[in-house]
N, C-alpha and C positions, 0 to 999 in steps of 0.2 A: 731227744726223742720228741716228736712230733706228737702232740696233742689231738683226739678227736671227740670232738664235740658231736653230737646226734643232732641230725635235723630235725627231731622230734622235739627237742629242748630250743632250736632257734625255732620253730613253727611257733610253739608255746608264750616265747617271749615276745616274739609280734603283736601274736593273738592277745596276751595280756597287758603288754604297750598301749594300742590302741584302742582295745573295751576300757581301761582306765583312763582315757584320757580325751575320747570320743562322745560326742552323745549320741544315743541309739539310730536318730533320727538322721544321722550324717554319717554312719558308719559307709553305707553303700558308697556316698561320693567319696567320701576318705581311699575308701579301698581302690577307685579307678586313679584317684590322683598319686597314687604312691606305688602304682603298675601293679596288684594284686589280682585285677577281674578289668575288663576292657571297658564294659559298660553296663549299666543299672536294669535289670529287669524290672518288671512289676510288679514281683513277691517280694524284691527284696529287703522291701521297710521292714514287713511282719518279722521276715525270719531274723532280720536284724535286732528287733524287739524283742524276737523269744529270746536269744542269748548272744551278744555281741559276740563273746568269745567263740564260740563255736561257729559262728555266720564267718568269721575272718579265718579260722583255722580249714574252716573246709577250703577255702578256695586258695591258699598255701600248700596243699597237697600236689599239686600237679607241678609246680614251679621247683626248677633245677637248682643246688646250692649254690651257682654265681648269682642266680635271677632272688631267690630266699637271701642273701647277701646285700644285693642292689636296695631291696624293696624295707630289710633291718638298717640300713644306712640311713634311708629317705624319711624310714620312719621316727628315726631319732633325732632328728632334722625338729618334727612336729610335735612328739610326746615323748617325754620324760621319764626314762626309765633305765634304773642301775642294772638288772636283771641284764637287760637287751642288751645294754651297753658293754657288759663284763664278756657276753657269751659274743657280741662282733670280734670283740678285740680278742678274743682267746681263739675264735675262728684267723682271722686276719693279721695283725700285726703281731704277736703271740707264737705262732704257730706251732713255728717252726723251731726256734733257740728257746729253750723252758730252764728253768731253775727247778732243782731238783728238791723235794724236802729236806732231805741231809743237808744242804747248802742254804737253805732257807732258815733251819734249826741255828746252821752255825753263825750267822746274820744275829739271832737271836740273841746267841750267845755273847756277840760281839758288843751287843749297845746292852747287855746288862751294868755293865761299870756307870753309865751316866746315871747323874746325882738326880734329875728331872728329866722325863722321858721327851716333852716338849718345851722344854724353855718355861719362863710365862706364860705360854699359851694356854688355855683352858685342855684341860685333860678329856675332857668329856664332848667337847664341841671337837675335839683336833678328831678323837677315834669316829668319831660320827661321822665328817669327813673324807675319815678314810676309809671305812669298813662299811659306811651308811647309815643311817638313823636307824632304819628298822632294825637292823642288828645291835645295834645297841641300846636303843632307847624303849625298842616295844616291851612293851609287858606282857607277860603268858601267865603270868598270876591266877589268876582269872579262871583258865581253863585247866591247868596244871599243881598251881596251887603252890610253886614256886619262885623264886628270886626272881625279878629283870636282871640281867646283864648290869645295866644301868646302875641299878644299886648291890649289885656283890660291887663293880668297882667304887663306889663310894663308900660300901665298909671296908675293903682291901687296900685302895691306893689312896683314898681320899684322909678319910679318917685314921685309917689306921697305915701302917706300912710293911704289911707281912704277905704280900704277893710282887713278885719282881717283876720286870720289863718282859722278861721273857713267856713267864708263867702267864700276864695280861696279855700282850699279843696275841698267844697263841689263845687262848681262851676267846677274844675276838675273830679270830679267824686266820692269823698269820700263814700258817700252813699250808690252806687249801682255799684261801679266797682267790679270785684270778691277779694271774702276773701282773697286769696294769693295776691293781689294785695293792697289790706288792712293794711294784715300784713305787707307787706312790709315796707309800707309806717312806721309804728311805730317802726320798726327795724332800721329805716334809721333814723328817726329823734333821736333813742336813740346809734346812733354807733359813735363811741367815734373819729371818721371824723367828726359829727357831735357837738359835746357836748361831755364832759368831768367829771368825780370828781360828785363835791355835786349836780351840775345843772343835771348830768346824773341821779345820785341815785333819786332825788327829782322826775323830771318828768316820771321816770320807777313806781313808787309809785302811782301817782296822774292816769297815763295809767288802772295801776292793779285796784284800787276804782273803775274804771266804767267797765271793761273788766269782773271781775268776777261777774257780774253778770248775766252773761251767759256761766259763768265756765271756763273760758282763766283768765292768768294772764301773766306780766310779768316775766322772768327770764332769771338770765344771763345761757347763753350757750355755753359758750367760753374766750377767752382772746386772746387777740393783741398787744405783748408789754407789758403788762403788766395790759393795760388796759380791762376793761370790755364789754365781747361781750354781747345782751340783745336779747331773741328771744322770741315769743310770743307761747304760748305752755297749753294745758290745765292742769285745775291747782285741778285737780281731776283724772285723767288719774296715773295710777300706784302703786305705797304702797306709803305710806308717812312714813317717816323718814329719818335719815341718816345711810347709811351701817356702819354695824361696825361686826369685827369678822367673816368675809368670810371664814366659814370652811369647809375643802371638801375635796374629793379624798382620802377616806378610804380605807383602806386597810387589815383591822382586826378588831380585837376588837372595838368597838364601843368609842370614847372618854368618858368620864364624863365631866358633864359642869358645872360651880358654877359661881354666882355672884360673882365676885372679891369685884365688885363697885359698891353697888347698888341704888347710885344717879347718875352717871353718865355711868350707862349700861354697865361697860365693866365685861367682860368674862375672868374667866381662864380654861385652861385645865387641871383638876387635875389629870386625869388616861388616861393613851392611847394617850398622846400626839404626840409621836412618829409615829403614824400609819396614823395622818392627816397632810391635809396643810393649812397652815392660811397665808390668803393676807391681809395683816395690813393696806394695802395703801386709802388712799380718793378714792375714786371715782374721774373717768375723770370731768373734766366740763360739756361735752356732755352727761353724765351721762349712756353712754355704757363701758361696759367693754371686750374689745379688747384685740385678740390673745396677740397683740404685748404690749400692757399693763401688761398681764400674763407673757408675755416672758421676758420682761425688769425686774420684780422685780424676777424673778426667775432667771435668770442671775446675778444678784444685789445680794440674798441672798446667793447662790452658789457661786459665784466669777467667775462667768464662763463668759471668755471677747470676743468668738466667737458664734457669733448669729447663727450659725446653731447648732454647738453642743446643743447651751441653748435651743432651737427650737427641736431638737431631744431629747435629757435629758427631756425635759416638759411633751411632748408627750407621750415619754415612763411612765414617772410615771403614769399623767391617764388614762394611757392605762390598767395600773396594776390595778389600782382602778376599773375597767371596769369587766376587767377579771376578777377580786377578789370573784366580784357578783355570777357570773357564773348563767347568766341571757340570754337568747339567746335573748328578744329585746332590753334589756338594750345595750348589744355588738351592735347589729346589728343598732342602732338606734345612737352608738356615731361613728361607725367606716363610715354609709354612712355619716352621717353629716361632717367628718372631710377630707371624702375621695372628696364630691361634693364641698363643697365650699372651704377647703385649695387652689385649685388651683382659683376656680371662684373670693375671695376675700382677700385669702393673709392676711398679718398682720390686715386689716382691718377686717378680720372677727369673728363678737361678740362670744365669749370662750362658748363654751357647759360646765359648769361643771358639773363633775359627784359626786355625793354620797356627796350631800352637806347636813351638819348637821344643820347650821345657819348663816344667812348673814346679819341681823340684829336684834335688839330689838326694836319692835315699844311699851312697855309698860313702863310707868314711873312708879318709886318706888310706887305711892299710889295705882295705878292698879294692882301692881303684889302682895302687901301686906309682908309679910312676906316670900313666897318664894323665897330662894334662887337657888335652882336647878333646873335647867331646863328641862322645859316639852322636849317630843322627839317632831324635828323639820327636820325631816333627806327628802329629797329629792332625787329622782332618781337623775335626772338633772335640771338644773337652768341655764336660759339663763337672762342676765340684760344686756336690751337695754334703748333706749332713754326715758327719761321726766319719768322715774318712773317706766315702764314695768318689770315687771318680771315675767318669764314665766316658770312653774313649770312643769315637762314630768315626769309621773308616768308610770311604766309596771307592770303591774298585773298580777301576776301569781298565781295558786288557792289560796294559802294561803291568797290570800286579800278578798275573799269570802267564801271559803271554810273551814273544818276541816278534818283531815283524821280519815280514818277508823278505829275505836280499833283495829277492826277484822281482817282490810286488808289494810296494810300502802300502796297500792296505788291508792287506791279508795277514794274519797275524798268528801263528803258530805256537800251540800248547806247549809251556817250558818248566819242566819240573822243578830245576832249580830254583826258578821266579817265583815259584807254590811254595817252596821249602822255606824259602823266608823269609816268605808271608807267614807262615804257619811256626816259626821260629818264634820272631816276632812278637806275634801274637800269643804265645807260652812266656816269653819274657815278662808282659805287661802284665797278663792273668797271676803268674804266681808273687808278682810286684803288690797285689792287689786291685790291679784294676777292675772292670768291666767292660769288652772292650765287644763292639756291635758293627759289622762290616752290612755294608749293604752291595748289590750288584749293580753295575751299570743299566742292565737291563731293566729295571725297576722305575726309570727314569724317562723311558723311550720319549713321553709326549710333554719333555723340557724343551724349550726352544730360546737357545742362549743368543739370538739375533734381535730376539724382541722382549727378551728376559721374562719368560710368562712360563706356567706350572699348570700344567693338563692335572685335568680329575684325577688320573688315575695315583701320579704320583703327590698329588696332595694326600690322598687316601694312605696311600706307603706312609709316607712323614707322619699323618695326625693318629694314626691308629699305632707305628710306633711310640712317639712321644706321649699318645694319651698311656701306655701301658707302664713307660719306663717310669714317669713321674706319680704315678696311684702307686708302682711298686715302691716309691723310695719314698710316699709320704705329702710329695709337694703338689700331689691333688687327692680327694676325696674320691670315692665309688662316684659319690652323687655330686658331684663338682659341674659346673658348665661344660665343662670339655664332655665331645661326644665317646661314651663310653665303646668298645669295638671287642664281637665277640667271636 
């Protein structure tokens, strides 16, 4: 169930971000640099003066929850605040998949067996961490006349030992603090600062039993040393399998593809191997696959020891594979993606492949039966981001609906069966797990594949898509460089 947060409560937490972290006397330019008010009147110092808070909430009132959104991102960028930060992420990456209390309880109940809730780690600095300082360290003494937090767990966990893992969590907030604060907390107790070896593997297990059954599980996401990084990620989100046979960037002739092996999935190229590229390698841990991942085993296979060359040689080949097509959105849609974000993210940014034939087999020997050869599986492009995504970009051009004309080969007539499967197809990949994004010919009109150049319009198509698909999956920010499109 999807979560809703009041704009009343993100208004609030801007408004308190920035009077906390502003001085009165800057608040007005603060607010135009971070799109709140366009520009500085001549009352605005005074009204600034009487009450930051209220000076920035009024002019929050008029702004839409994408644009209240935009301007809490920007503003955490500048000033420092758990508040803002708990209510973006429960607006945003949160939303929508929630863990339920019953399931959060039985989380609880799961890490009650451990002998120390954090390892060595300081008990009091690890909760402060994860729940905040002010939740656990303020004092309400004062006005209340009651315990801090801070010291009931120094008589309970410290001193003495008669409140359990369960009973302290939830006492600090386990229940109802926000999700990212949640996970956190199970990222910390499974990080190998905390726990190590069989105690790690064991309690990342016993976590996943109560977590999926509201569709999260554990999984590692990383390594440190060698050890195991563990991050909480849903456990239904993406294809399922493991990659194997990343084939791509044709250039001719179509490969032939056969079972080499067919209890353990792997693939041989019997004809046309020549014309493709195959990345043999595992997959990252983070389970994206990265320029600079592409560029390292491409460097590696070639022998080539300077990273610009291997970086320019990469480039160039699929670029050839692009061209090959002779495709004006296919061009126009790998040339703005590689033209916007090579400088916005660099080696960090996830590899567009093009003309990808297979990137893995999710069918075991008893499902596939007796076939050895494989059905066609070919792809415009294929982007594989985190926890499982893959995201499949088709360009249609008539031939995906249509047939030409006996009479007049450029006239080309609407063909149902042509539509069927397409639309076939594309039910195949979706309930496979993909994501799969057709775009139309038409979208393209001012590509000019004689002199390889990308009119306005269809740059606009490419970067307003890819600014959207990449902020959905994480691998930009609201306020990232990339021009936001609304």
């Amino acid at each position: 169930m999807a979560i809703v947060v009041p704009l009343e409560t993100l208004r609030d937490h801007i408004a308190e971000a920035i009077a906390a972290s502003v001085k009165a006397y800057n608040v007005p330019a603060a607010c135009v640099r971070l799109g709140i008010q366009g520009s500085i009147e001549e009352s605005d110092g005074t009204e600034a003066f009487g009450s930051k808070r209220m000076y920035v909430k009024s002019r929050l009132l008029s702004l839409s929850r994408a644009d209240l959104l935009h301007v809490a991102e920007a503003t955490l960028l500048e000033c420092a605040s758990e508040d803002l930060s708990d209510t973006v992420s429960e607006m945003t990456r949160h939303a929508e998949h929630r863990i339920s209390e019953l399931v959060r309880r039985d989380v609880l109940k799961a890490i009650n067996p451990l002998s120390l809730l954090f390892g060595e780690l300081p008990l009091l600095d690890s909760l402060s961490e994860i729940f905040g300082v002010s939740i656990i360290r303020d004092d309400p003494g004062g006005i209340l006349g009651c315990d801090s937090l801070e010291r009931q767990i120094v008589q309970h966990c410290i001193r003495n030992d008669d409140w359990s893992h369960e009973e302290l969590l939830t006492r600090c907030g386990a229940l109802t603090c926000s999700q990212a604060r949640f996970f956190g907390l199970l990222e910390k107790l499974l990080h190998p600062m905390t726990r190590r070896d069989a105690e790690q593997g064991e309690l990342a297990e016993r976590i996943t039993q109560s977590l999926k059954r509201d569709g999260f599980t554990v999984r590692q996401i990383g390594a440190e040393s060698g050890y195991a990084i563990y991050g909480v990620v849903r456990s239904q989100l993406g294809v399922a399998g493991e990659m194997k046979n990343l084939i791509f960037a044709s250039i001719g002739e179509k490969p032939q593809l056969v079972f080499r092996d067919a209890v353990n999935n792997d693939v041989e190229i019997v004809k046309n191997a020549d014309k493709v590229l195959v990345f043999d390698r595992p997959l990252p841990s983070s389970g994206l696959l990265l320029w600079q991942d592409l560029q390292d085993w491409w460097a590696q296979a070639h022998g080539v020891s300077d990273a610009s060359a291997a970086k320019a040689q990469l480039y160039r080949r699929l670029l050839q594979s692009v061209r090959s097509a002779q495709s004006a959105g296919e061009y126009a849609l790998f040339h703005c993606y590689y033209e916007r974000y090579g400088a916005l993210l660099g080696s960090k940014m996830p590899v567009l492949l093009p003309q990808v034939y297979l990137h893995y087999d999710p069918y075991t020997r008893r499902e596939r039966g007796d076939e050895q050869v494989l059905a066609r599986q070919r792809m415009d492009f294929l982007l594989i981001l985190a926890q499982g995504a893959r995201i499949v970009l088709e360009v249609d051009g008539r031939h995906h609906y249509a047939v030409q004309d006996t009479a007049d080969p450029d006239l080309y007539i609407a063909n149902s069966k042509r539509y069927a499967e397409m639309a076939m197809e594309d039910r195949r990949l979706k309930l496979a797990g993909y994501e799969v994004y057709r775009f139309g010919g038409q979208e393209f009109m001012d590509v000019d594949l004689l002199s390889w150049t990308v009119g306005s319009n269809a740059q606009q198509v490419a970067a307003t898509f890819f600014d959207r698909l990449l902020k959905k999956h994480g691998v930009l920010s609201l306020t990232s460089g990339a021009v936001h499109h609304e």
